[in-house]
C-alpha positions, 0 to 999 in steps of 0.5 A, spaced: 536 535 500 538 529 497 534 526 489 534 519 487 539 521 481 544 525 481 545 528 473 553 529 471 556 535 471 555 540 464 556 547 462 551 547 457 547 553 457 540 553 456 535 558 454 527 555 455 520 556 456 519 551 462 512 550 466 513 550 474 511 544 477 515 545 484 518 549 488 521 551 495 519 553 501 524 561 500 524 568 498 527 566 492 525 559 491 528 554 488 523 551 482 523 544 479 520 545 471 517 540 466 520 542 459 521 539 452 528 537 455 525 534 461 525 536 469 529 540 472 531 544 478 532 551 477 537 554 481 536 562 484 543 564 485 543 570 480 536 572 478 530 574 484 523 571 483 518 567 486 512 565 482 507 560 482 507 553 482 503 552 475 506 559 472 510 558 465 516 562 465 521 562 459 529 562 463 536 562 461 543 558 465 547 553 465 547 546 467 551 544 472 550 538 476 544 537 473 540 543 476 540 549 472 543 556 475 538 561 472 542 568 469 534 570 468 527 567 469 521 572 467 513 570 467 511 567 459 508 572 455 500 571 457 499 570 449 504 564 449 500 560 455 496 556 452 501 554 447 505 553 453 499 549 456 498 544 449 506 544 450 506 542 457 502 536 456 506 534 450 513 534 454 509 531 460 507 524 455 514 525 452 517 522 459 512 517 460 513 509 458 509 503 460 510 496 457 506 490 458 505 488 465 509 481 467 502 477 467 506 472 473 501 467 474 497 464 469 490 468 472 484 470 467 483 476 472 491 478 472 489 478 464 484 482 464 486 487 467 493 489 463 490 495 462 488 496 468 496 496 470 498 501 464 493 506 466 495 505 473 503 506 471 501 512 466 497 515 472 503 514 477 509 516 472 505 522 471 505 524 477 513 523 479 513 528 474 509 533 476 513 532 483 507 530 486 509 528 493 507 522 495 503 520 502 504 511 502 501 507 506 501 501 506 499 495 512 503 491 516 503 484 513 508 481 509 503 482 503 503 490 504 509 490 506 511 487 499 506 492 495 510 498 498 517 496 496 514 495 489 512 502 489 518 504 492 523 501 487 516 504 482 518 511 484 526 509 484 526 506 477 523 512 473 526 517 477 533 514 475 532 512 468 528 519 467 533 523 471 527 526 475 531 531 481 525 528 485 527 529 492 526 523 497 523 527 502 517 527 497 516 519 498 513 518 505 511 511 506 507 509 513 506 503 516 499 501 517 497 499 524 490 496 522 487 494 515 483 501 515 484 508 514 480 511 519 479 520 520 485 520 525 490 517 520 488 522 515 488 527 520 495 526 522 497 526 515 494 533 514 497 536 518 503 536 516 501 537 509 504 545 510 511 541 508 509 541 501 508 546 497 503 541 494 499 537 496 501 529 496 498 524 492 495 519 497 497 510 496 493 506 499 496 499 499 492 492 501 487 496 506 483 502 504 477 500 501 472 499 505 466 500 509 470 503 516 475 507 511 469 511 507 470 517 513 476 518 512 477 518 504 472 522 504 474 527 509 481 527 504 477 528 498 474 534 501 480 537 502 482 536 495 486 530 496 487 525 490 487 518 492 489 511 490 488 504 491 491 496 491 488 493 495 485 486 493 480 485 499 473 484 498 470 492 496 465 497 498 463 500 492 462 507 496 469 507 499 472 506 492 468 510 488 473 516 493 479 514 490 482 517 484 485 511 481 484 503 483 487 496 481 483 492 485 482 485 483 473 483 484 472 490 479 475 486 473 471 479 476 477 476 480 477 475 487 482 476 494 487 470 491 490 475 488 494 478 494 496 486 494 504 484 493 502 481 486 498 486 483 504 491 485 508 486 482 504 487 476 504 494 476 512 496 477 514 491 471 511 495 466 516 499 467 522 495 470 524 488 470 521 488 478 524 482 482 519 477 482 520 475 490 517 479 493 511 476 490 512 470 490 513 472 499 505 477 499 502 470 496 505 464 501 504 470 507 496 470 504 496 464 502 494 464 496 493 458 492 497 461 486 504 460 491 507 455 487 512 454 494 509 455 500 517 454 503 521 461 504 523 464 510 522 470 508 514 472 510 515 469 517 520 474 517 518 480 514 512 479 519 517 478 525 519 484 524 513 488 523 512 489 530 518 494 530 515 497 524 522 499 521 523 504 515 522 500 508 530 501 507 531 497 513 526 492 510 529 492 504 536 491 507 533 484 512 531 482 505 537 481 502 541 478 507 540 472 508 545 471 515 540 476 518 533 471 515 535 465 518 537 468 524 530 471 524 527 466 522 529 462 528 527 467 533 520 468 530 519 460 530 521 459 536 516 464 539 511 461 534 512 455 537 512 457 546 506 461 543 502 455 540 504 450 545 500 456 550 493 456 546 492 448 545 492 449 552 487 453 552 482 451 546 475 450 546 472 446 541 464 446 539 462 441 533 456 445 531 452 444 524 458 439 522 464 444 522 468 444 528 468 451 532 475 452 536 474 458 541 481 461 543 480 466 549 487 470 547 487 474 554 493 470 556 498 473 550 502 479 552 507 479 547 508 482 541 510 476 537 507 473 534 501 478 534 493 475 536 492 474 529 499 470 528 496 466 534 490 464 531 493 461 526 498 457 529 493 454 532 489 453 526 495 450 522 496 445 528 489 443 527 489 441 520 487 443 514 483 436 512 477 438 517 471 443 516 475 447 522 473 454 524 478 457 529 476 464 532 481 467 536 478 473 542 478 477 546 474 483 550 474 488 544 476 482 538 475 476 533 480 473 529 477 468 525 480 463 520 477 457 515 479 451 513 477 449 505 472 445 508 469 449 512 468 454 506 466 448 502 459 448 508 458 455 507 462 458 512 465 465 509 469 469 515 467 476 512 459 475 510 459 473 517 461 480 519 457 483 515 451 479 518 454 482 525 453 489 523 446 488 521 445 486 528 449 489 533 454 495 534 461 494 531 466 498 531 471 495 524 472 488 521 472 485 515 477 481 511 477 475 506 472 469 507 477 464 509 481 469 514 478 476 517 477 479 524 472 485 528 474 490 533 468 490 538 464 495 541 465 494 549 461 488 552 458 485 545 464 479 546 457 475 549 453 478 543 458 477 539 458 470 540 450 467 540 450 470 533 456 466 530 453 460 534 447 462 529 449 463 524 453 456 524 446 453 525 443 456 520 448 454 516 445 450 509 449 445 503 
């Protein structure tokens, strides 16, 4: 079972009343306590027992390794319990520390939710040490994929520095496949849920708070599941009233400028010095316009190898080798260029009400990098951004769309015309930001689909 933090060797004997948090799965189980001299696994060598997560005991031992060897463990005096209640969450606040957020970009919205971040760390602290496992996951972009490595050094930061035997079994990060946590993914989850002894907490990072997403978090809601969400794309107030904590920026009056990765950023640097990176990489792969460099090789990499969905330790190990980013880099831009060169070749513009609609049937792209999505932008970015461009990507089951400034500037918000598609014909998911935002179709809709765009660009008024 290998832990986060390895304690040093002691012979100290301990004799304390403790609260049960976690156990393993055995007859004589070993426990994982919360107490006033802080958590720690409970080793049944000597003893014979098997309570309940949530029991209180009062045990004796030693100390060795870090882990406790009980000589005896005996169930708390049940006048004591609720002593032990009061004392429970006392020993619980003792470990928790939060500091001031690192307010990264001089942003009203980043501000006003400081708090939002400290409450979101306290809430996440606390779990770690109730050793709730958590279930993450996160999409496949660079700014999800960033959003979870600043979760995962969240977890690992304070179970060092806490000395929390947290099981790294008990952190399972998942890379999404799409922007929408649907019933079959919440149904994949659950099944394995028999695993744990308790059930995880389920993180959902830069996807989940949407329309297509209510089903499935209610679903886990009804099972008893605590949900969280970062996420910074436009909400659906129904699926966020699912989720047991948010950091979402439209709730505090911002927007989707404030990519996943930075929010994530701000929420981990309340306990530790996160390095800033990784959101300055979720910014220029969202394009934001709080990038200050829009240069880094890095989200072109990290979206490169996306497709391999790799383990966040793999991720975590192309980052910080900068031999392997240029190699990478030069493979993904190279397949980018083949890629563009191909869809310029295929592009059909329309100028209609004044913007510049450019039509790019994707049947011919088999490969997986890069993906449609990527496609689309590349042969938006080679159309320019000066003009009121609008490049729309398709196939027989989906739309990609992307914006340029001007195109906005006329009226043209990519998700507001998604949600003016739904009310017209039937479709199976989409949504996204105004400049950037995509639809999976129902079969034989592309035609459909098509028509209402067009009207929807003549109705268009500014």
């Amino acid at each position: 079972m290998p832990i986060w933090v390895n304690k040093p060797l002691y012979l100290n004997f301990f004799s304390m009343e403790a609260k049960i948090v976690y156990k393993s799965f055995a007859s004589n189980p070993d426990y994982f306590v919360l107490s006033g001299k802080g958590v720690f696994r409970v080793v049944q060598e000597d003893t014979q027992s098997d309570y309940e997560i949530g029991e209180f005991v009062e045990l004796e031992g030693k100390e060795k390794g870090g882990a406790i060897y009980a000589e005896s463990i005996e169930m708390a005096a049940e006048e004591n319990e609720k002593t032990l209640d009061k004392k429970a969450t006392a020993w619980k606040a003792s470990l928790v520390e939060v500091s001031e957020p690192g307010n990264f970009v001089d942003s009203p919205t980043l501000k006003a939710m400081a708090p939002v971040f400290k409450e979101a760390s306290m809430f996440l602290q606390e779990k770690i040490i109730e050793m709730t496992p958590f279930w993450v996951r996160f999409d496949e972009d660079a700014d999800g994929i960033t959003s979870a490595l600043y979760l995962k050094g969240f977890v690992e930061h304070f179970v060092r520095t806490k000395k929390i035997p947290y099981p790294e079994s008990l952190f399972q990060a998942f890379q999404a496949e799409a922007p929408i946590f649907e019933e079959k993914h919440f149904k994949n989850l659950h099944e394995n849920v028999d695993n744990y002894a308790k059930k995880p907490l389920i993180v959902l990072l830069d996807h989940g708070g949407n329309e297509e997403s209510i089903s499935a978090l209610s679903d886990a809601k009804k099972e008893g599941y605590e949900l969280f969400l970062v996420d910074h794309h436009p909400p659906n107030m129904e699926a966020i009233s699912k989720f047991d904590f948010t950091v979402q920026p439209f709730l505090h009056g911002g927007d989707s400028t404030l990519p996943t990765g930075l929010l994530t950023y701000e929420l981990a640097s309340t306990i530790m010095p996160a390095e800033k990176k990784y959101a300055k990489f979720a910014m220029q792969g969202d394009k934001s316009p709080y990038a200050k460099e829009t240069n880094y090789k890095e989200p072109v990499v990290i979206d490169y190898i996306s497709t391999e969905k790799p383990s966040l330790k793999q991720y975590e190990s192309m980052l910080h080798d900068q031999e392997k980013i240029d190699f990478l880099y030069a493979k993904s831009m190279a397949a980018r260029r083949k890629a563009a060169e191909e869809a310029k070749k295929r592009a059909v513009t329309d100028e209609i009400n004044g913007l510049k609609l450019t039509w790019l049937d994707l049947s011919f792209h088999t490969a997986k990098y890069p993906p449609k999505g990527g496609v689309t932008q590349g042969l938006h970015e080679a159309l320019g951004e000066g003009e009121a461009n609008v490049t729309i990507g398709f196939d027989k089951e989906r739309l990609i769309f992307r914006v340029t400034g001007k195109a906005e500037a006329l009226g043209f918000k990519a998700n507001e015309l998604i949600d003016s598609l739904k009310k017209v014909m039937p479709i199976a998911s989409g949504g996204g930001h105004p400049r950037a935002a995509s639809v999976r179709l129902k079969p034989k809709t592309l035609e459909k689909a098509r028509e209402e765009i067009e009207g929807y660009v003549k109705r268009l008024r500014w």
